[in-house]
C-alpha positions as CSV (number, residue, x, y, z in Angstrom):
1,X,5.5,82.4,87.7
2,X,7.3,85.0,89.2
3,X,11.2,85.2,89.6
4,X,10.6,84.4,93.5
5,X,8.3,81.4,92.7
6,X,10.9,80.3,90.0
7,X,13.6,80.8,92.3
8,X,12.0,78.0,94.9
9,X,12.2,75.8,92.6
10,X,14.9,73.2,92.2
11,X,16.3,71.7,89.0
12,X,14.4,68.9,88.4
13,X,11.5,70.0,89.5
14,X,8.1,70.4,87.7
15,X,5.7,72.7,88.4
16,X,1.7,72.6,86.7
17,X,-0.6,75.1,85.8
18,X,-4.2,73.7,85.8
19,X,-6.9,76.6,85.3
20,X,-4.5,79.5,86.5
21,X,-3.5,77.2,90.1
22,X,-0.1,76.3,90.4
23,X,1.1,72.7,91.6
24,X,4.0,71.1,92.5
25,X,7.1,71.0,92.6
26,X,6.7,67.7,90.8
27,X,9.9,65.0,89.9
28,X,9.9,64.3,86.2
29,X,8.5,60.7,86.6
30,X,5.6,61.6,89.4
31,X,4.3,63.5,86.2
32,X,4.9,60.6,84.1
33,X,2.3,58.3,86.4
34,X,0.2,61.1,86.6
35,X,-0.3,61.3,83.0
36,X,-0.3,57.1,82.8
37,X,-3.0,57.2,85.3
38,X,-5.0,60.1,83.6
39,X,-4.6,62.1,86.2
40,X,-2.6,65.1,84.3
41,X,-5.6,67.7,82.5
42,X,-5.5,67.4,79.2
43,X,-5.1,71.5,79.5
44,X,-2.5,71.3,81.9
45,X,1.0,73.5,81.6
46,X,3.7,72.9,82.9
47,X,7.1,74.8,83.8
48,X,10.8,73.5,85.3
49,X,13.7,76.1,85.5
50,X,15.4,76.7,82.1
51,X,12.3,76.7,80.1
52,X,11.4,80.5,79.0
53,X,7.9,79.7,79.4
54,X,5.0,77.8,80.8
55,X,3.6,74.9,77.9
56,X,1.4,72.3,77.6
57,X,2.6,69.4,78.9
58,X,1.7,67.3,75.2
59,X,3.9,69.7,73.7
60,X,7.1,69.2,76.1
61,X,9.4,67.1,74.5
62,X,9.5,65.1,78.1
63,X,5.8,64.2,78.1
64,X,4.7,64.0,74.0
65,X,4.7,60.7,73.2
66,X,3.1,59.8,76.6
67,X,0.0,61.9,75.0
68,X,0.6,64.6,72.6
69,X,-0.1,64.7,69.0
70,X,0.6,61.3,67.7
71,X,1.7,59.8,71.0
72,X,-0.1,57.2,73.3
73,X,-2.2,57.9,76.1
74,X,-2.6,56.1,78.9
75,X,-1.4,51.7,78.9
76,X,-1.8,50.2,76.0
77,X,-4.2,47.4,77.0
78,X,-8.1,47.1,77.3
79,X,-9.0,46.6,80.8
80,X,-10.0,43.4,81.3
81,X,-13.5,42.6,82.4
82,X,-12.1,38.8,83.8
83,X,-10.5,36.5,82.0
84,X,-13.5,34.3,81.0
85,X,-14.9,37.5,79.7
86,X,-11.9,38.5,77.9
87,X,-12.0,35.0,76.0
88,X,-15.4,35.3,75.1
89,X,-15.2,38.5,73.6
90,X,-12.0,37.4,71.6
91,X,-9.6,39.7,73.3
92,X,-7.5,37.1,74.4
93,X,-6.9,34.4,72.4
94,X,-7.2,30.5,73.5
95,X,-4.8,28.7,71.0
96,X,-1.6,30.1,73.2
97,X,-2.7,28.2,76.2
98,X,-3.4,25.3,74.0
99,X,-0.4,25.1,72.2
100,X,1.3,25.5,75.6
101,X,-0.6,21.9,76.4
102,X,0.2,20.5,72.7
103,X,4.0,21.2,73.5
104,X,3.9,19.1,76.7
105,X,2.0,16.4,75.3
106,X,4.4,16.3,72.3
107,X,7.3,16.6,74.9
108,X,6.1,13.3,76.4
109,X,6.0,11.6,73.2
110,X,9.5,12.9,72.6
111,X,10.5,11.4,76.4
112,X,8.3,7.9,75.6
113,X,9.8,7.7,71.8
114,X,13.6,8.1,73.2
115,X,12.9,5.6,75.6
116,X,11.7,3.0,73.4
117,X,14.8,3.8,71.1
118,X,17.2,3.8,74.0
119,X,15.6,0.1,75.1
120,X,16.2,-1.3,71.6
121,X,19.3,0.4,71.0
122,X,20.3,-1.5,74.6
123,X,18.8,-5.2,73.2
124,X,20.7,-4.8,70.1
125,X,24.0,-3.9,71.5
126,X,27.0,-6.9,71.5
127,X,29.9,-5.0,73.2
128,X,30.3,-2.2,75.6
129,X,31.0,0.6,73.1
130,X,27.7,-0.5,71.4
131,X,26.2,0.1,74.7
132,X,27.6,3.1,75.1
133,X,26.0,4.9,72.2
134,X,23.1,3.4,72.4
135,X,22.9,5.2,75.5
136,X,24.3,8.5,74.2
137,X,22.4,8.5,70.9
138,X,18.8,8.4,72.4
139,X,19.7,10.9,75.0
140,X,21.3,13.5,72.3
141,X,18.0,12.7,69.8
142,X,15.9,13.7,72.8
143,X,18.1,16.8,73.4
144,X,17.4,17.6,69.9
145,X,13.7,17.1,69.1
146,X,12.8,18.1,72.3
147,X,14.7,21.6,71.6
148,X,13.1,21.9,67.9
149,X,9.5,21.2,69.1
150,X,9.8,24.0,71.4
151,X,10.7,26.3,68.8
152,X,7.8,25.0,66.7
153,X,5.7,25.5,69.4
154,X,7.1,29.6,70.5
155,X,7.1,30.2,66.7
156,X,3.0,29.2,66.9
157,X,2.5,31.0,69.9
158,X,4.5,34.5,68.8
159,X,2.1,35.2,65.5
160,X,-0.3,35.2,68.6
161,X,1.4,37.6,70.5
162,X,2.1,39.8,67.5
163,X,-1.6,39.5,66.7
164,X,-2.5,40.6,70.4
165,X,0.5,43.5,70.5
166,X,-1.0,45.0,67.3
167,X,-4.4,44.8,68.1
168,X,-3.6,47.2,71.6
169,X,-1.7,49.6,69.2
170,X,-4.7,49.7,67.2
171,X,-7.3,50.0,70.0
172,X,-4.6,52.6,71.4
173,X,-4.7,54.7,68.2
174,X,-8.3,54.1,67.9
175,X,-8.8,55.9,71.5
176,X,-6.7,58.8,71.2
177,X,-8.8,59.7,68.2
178,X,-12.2,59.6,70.4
């Protein structure tokens, strides 16, 4: 670029270098979605004032781990065909969605449970104080259970997500060597 090219410029800016054409000026994060859309030439350079030279954008410190050597190209996820296709060809899994039904289920066997407790907790009662926690009790066992089967239930569903999460890195990798 010459000094009155480089001049016109402003801080901040980007300019690329694709097969000897110059584009831009650029912002730092049009660039970005360029690249995430795979839109940026794999050959590309690229320039902004204070560097002493024009270099490929997977070698800028800015832009390498959105594709350099090691880095990621492009989103991490497949893209989907449709959901019913994505289930059948195991990229999603179904037991998240299912154990999102099990926990509601199990929540209303929680609320039916502390009801029947809290009715003969009521029967059972002589005096007002008896009555009183036999209110209170059912109410804070409900509180309780209900909160540890949610856990349960996110703990059953997060090995999922892991699974899923590690399975894009690895289709990620697995691209970027192609």
């Amino acid at each position: 670029m010459s000094a009155g090219e480089q001049s016109s410029v402003a801080a901040g800016q980007w300019t690329i270098s694709d097969n000897g054409q110059q584009l831009g000026p650029y912002t730092l994060e049009q660039i970005k979605q360029m690249i995430r859309e795979g839109r940026m030439p794999a050959a590309a350079l690229v320039w902004t004032p204070g560097m002493p030279e024009w270099k490929s954008w997977r070698q800028t410190p800015e832009f390498e781990l959105m594709g350099g050597a090691g880095g990621w190209i492009g989103p991490m996820r497949q893209v989907s065909k449709g959901q019913i296709v994505d289930y059948l060809v195991f990229r999603r899994m179904v037991l998240p969605i299912v154990m999102q039904v099990v926990f509601w289920i199990g929540l209303l066997n929680i609320l039916t449970s502390t009801f029947y407790v809290l009715n003969l907790l009521i029967k059972a009662s002589d005096d007002f104080l008896e009555g009183v926690m036999a209110f209170i009790l059912p109410i804070l066992m409900f509180v309780v259970v209900a909160f540890f089967w949610r856990c349960l239930c996110e703990v059953m569903i997060l090995f999922y997500r892991i699974n899923e999460t590690l399975t894009d890195v690895k289709n990620a990798i697995e691209r970027q060597r192609e």
